[in-house]
C-alpha positions in Angstrom: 78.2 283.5 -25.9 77.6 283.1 -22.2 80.1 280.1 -21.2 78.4 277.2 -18.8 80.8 278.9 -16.1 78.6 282.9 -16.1 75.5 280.1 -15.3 74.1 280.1 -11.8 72.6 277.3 -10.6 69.1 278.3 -10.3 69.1 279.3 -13.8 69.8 275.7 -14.8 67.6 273.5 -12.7 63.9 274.4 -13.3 61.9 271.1 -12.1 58.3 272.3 -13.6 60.3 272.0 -17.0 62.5 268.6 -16.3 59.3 267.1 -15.3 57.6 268.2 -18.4 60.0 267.5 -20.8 61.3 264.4 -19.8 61.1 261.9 -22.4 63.5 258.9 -23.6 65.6 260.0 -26.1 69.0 259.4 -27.4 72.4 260.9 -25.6 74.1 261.9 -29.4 77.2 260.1 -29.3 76.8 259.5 -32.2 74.4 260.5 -35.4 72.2 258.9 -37.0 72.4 256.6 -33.5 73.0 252.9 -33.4 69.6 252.2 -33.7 70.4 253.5 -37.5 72.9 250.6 -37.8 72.2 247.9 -39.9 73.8 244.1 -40.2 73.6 245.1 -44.2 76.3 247.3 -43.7 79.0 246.3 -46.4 82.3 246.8 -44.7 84.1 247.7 -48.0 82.7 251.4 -47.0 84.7 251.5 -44.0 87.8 250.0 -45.5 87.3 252.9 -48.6 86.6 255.6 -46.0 90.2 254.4 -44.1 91.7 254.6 -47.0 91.0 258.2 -48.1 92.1 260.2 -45.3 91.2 263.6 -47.4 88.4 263.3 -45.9 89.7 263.6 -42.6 93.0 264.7 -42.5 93.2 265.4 -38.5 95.2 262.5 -36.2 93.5 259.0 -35.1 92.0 258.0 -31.8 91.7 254.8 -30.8 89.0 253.2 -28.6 89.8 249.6 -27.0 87.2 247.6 -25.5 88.3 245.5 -22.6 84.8 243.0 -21.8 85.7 241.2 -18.5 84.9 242.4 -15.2 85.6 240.0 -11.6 82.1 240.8 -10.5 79.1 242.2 -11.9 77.1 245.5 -10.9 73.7 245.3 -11.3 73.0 248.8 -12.7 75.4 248.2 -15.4 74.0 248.5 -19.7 77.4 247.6 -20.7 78.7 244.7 -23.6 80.5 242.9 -20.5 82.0 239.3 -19.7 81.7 238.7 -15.5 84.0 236.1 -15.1 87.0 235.7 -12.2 89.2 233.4 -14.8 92.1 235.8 -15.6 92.6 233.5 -17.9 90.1 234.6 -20.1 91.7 237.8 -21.2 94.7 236.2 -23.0 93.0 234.5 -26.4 91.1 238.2 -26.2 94.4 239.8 -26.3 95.8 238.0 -29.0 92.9 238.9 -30.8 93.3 242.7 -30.4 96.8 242.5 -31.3 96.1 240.6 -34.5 93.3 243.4 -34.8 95.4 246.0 -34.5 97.9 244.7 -37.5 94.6 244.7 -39.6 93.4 248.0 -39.2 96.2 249.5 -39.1 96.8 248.1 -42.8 93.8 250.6 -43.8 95.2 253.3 -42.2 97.8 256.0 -43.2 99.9 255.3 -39.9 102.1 258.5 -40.2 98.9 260.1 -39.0 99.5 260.6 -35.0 97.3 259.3 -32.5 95.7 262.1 -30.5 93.3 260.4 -28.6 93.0 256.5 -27.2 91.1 255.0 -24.6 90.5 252.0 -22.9 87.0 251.2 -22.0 84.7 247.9 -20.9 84.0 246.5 -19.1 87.4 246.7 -16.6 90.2 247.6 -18.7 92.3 246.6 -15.9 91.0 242.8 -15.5 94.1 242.9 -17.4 97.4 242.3 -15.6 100.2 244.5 -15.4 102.3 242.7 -17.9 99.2 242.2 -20.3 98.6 246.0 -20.0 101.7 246.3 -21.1 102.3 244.1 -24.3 99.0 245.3 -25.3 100.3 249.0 -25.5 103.6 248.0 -27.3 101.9 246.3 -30.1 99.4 249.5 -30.4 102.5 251.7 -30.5 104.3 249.1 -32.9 101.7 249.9 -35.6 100.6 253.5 -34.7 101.9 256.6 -34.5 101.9 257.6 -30.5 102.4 261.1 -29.4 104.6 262.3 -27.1 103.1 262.9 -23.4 102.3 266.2 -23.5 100.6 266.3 -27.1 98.1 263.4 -26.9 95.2 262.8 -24.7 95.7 259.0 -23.4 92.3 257.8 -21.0 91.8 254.4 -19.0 88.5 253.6 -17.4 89.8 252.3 -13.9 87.6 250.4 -11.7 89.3 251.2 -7.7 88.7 247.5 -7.0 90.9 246.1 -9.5 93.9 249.0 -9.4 96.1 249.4 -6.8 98.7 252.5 -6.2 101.5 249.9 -8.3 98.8 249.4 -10.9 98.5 253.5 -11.4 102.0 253.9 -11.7 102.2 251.0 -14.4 99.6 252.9 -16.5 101.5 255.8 -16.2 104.3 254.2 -17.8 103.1 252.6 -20.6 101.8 255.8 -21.8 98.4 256.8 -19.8 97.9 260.2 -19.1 94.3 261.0 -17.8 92.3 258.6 -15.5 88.7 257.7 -15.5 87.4 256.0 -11.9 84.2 254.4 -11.4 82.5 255.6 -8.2 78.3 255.6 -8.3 78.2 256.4 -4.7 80.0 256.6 -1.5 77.0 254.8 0.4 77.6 251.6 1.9 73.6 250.9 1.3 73.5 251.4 -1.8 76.9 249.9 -2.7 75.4 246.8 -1.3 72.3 247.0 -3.4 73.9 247.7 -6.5 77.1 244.5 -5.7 79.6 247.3 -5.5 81.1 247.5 -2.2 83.8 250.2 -2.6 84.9 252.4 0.4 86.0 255.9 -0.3 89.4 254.9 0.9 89.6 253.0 -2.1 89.0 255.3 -4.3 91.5 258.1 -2.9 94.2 255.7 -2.6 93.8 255.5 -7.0 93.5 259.1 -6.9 96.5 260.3 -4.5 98.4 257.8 -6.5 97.4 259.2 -10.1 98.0 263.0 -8.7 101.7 261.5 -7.6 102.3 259.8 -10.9 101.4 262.9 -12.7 98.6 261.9 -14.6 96.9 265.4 -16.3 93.9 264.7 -15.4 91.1 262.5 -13.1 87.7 261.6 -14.1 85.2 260.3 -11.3 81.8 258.5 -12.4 78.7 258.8 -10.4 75.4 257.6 -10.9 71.9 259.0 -9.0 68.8 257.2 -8.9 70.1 253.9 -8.1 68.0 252.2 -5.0 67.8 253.5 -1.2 69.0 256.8 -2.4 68.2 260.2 -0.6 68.6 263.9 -1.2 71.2 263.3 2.2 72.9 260.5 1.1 73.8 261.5 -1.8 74.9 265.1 -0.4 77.1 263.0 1.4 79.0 261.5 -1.1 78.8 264.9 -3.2 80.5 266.2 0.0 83.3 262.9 0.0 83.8 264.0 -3.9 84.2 267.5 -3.8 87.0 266.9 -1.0 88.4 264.2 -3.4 88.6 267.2 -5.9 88.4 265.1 -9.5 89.2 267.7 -12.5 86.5 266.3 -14.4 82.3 264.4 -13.3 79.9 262.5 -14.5 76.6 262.7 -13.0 74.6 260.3 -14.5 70.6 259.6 -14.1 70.7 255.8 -13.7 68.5 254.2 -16.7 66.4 251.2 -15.3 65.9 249.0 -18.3 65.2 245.4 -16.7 63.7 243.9 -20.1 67.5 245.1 -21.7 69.7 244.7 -19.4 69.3 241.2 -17.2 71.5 241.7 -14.9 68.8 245.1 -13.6 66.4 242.8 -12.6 68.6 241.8 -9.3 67.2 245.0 -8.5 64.8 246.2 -6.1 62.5 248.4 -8.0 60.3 249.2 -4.6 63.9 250.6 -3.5 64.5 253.3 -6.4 64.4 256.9 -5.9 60.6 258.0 -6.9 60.9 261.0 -10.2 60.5 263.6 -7.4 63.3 262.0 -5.0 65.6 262.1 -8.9 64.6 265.7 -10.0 65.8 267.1 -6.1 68.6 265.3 -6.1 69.6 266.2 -9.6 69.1 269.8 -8.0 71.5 269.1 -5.3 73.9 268.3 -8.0 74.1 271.3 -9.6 74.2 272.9 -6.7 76.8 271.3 -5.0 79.0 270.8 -8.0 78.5 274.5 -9.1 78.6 276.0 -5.9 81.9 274.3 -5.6 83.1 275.9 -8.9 82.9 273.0 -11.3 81.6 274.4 -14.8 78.6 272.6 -16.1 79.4 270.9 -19.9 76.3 270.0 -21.0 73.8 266.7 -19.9 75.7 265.0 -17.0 79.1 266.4 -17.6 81.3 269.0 -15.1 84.7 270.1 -15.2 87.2 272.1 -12.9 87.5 275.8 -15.2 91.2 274.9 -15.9 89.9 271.5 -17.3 90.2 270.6 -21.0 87.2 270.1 -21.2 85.7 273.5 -19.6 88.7 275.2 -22.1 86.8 273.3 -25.3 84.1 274.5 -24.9 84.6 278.3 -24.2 86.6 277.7 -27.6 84.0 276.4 -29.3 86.4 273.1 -30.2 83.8 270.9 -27.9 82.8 267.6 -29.0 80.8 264.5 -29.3 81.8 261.0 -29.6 80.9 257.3 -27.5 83.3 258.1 -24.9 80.8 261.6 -24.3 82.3 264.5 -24.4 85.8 264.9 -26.4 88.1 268.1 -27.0 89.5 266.4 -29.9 86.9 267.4 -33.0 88.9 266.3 -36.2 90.0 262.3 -35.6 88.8 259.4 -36.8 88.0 256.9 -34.4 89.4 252.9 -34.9 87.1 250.9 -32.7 89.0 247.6 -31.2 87.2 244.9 -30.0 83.7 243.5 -29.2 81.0 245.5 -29.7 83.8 248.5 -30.4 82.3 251.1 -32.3 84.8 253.1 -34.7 83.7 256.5 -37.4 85.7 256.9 -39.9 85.2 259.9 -42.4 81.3 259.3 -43.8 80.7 256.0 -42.1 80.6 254.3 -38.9 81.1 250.8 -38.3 80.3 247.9 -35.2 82.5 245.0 -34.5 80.3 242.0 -33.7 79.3 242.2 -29.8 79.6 238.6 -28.7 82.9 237.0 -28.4 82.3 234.2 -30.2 81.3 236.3 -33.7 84.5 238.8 -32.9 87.2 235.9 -32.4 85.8 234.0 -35.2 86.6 237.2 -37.6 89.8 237.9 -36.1 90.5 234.2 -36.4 89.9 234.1 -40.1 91.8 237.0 -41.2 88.7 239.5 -41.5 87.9 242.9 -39.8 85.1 242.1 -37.3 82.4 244.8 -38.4 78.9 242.9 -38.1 77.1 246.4 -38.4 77.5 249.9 -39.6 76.0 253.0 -41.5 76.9 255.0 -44.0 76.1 258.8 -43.9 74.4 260.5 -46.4 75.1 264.5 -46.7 71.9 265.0 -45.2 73.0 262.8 -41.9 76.2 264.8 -41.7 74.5 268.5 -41.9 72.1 266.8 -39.1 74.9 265.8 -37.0 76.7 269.7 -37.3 73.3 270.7 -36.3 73.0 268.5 -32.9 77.0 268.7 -32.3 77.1 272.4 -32.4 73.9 272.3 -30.0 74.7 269.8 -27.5 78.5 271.1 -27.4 78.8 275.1 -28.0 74.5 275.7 -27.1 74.2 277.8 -30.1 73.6 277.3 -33.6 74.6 279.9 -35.9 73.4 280.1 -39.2 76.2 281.4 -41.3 78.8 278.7 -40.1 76.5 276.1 -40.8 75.1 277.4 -43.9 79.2 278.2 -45.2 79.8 274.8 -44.3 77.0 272.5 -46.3 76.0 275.1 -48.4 72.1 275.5 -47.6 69.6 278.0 -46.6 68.9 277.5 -43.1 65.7 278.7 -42.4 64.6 277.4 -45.8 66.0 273.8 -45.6 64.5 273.6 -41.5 61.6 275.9 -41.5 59.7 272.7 -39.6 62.0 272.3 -37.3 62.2 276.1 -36.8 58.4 275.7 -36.2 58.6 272.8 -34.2 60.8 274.5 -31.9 58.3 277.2 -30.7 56.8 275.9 -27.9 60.4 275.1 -26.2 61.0 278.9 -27.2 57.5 279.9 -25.7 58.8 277.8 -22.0 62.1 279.2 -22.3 64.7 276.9 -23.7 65.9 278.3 -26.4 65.6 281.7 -28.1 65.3 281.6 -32.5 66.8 284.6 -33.3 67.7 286.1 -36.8 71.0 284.7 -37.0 70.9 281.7 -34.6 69.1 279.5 -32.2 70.8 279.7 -28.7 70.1 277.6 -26.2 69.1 279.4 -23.2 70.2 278.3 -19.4 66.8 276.5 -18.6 67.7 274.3 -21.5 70.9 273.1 -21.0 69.7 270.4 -19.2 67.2 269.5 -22.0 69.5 270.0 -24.8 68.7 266.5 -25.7 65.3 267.6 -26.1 66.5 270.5 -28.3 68.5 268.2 -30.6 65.8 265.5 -30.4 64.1 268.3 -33.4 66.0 267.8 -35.5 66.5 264.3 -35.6 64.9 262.9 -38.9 65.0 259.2 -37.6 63.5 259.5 -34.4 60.4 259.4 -35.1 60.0 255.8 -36.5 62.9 254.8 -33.6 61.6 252.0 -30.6 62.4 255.1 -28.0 61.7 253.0 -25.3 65.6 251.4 -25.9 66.8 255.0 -25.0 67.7 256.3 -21.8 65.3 259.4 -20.0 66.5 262.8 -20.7 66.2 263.4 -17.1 
């Protein structure tokens, strides 16, 4: 299999075929997606699932969600509390703690944590002590692993961490750092209400390379107002000096009628579909040329990377943190609006924090909303994982694993994928369907066929594919 790393750039970005193909459509972190989640959901499937770890005998990762940001950036989709009353987070973290007894009375907690991560939100609205206490009581009732065996993430905003803040979360256990950035411009950091010099941001990262953490994330975000092709070469330029292990490149989603907080936005200022597809080129090219390895979607990593090592392995993964090297956990959502998947089911805390602390308050898990998967939902999610992670589908795997006939069981999807063939996105072969390099940037398109729910979904509450 050709690895993202034997890709050129040119064979990647063909912008007669982004423009074609770009549609709104889910990001797979998760299948059948949240829009399949319904408030009939009994919970007593998740607490069965938890309790019948046969099903999934790997570790546990753990996701925390952390709501309460000091300020509010305008782009942002996320289940967030903007508030400068500190204060705030201490009833919230009694709550997870209390949280974190409950669950982890489901659970069989000799099984180690391999994962966790702290998301929001800012995770580090928090203070150092509160950090702290909230990591002793998660290592009180789970099985951490030792430094070098476990794969411990925090979303850090630069604003809200200093170099004493870093070496605190490299203490109470963190290993790998994710750090918000969007873009280096001081225009568009003033349109967006995220003012954020680059010195910022390399002060967290020095002090994250001197504390040892594994490994550095950096977030950016294109198509966000008042951007250029040469602006945002510029702060390409700032980041590839700044030397991350791992990016994020995402295509900024403007959802006004979603998202309130969007409509502070100048629309006349955004970045016209043309102004989008050439920088997305530059991105590629920059980030490429610079020898990051292209994941998949919006995601690059150094070749030394975990992540870039997953995926030549073929151990790559999906879950709502993106992309994951760990394949065989179940995941223990804390939290509002925390999302957790547990063998055949996944399950939604309630989002507000009124409905969350009520549960929590009474004793009771705080799952509002959930699914449970039917064994035709999980030989659909194979399908999309192995697409959107390893680019290729073979049939024999999949067919050893669930049993089935592939060309049998999907000769309409099969059929339905011609015309992507026929443009050159993918090649159906005897044994497989590969994704070819002028569709690894559409690979949600390619998944989008064999999505049996999509159909009767409101698309228009999913992001663009480009």
């Amino acid at each position: 299999m050709m690895t993202s790393a034997d890709t050129p750039a040119d064979s990647l970005f063909h912008p007669d075929l982004l423009d074609r193909y770009s549609a709104n459509g889910p990001r797979y972190t998760s299948y059948p997606t949240a829009l399949q989640f319904t408030d009939q959901f009994d919970p007593e499937h998740y607490r069965h699932a938890a309790r019948n770890p046969a099903a999934s005998p790997g570790g546990l990762s753990l996701y925390f969600h952390i709501p309460f940001c000091d300020t509010v950036c305008f782009y942002c989709g996320c289940n967030k509390v903007a508030t400068k009353n500190r204060a705030h987070a201490r009833p919230y973290l009694e709550r997870l703690k209390r949280e974190i007894a409950l669950q982890a009375e489901l659970f069989d907690t000799a099984r180690p944590v391999s994962q966790l991560h702290w998301g929001g939100g800012t995770p580090t609205f928090l203070s150092h002590a509160e950090m702290a206490e909230l990591m002793a009581a998660t290592r009180e009732h789970f099985r951490l692993l030792p430094d070098e065996q476990a794969e411990y993430s925090i979303e850090v905003d630069p604003r809200e961490a200093s170099a004493e803040t870093i070496g605190i979360l490299r203490d109470i256990g963190f290993n790998r750092l994710s750090l918000g950035v969007q873009d280096f411009d001081p225009r568009v950091q003033q349109a967006v209400n995220r003012i954020q010099p680059r010195a910022m941001t390399e002060t967290v990262m020095n002090a994250a390379r001197d504390e040892g953490f594994q490994s550095v994330s950096v977030d950016l975000i294109y198509g966000l107002p008042h951007q250029s092709v040469e602006s945002f070469s510029r702060t390409l330029d700032a980041v590839v000096e700044l030397a991350p292990d791992r990016l994020s490149v995402f295509g900024y989603a403007h959802m006004p009628s979603m998202f309130k907080m969007q409509r502070q936005i100048d629309e006349a200022a955004l970045p016209s579909p043309a102004v989008r597809l050439a920088i997305l080129r530059r991105v590629i090219e920059r980030l490429t040329g610079a020898g990051y390895v292209y994941i998949g979607m919006d995601h690059f990593a150094l070749p030394g990377d975990e992540l870039a090592l997953a995926q030549q392995a073929g151990t790559l993964q999906r879950n709502f943190q993106g992309y994951s090297t760990r394949a065989d956990c179940d995941l223990i959502g804390f939290g509002a609006s925390s999302i957790g998947k547990v063998g055949d089911v996944y399950a939604q805390n309630a989002r507000d924090l009124a409905g969350y602390g009520a549960a929590i308050d009474g004793g009771r898990l705080a799952i509002t909303r959930g699914v449970r998967l039917t064994r035709g939902d999980r030989l659909r999610r194979d399908i999309i994982t192995r697409l959107m992670c390893q680019f290729e589908l073979r049939f024999d795997a999949l067919e050893a694993a669930h049993g089935i006939d592939f060309r049998t069981g999907f000769a309409d999807e099969i059929r339905r994928l011609a015309p992507l063939e026929d443009d050159g996105l993918v090649s159906i072969e005897r044994d497989a369907i590969r994704v070819r390099p002028a569709g690894r940037m559409l690979v949600r398109n390619v998944a989008m066929i064999f999505d049996r729910y999509l159909a009767h979904a409101g698309r228009e509450r999913f992001s663009r594919t480009i």
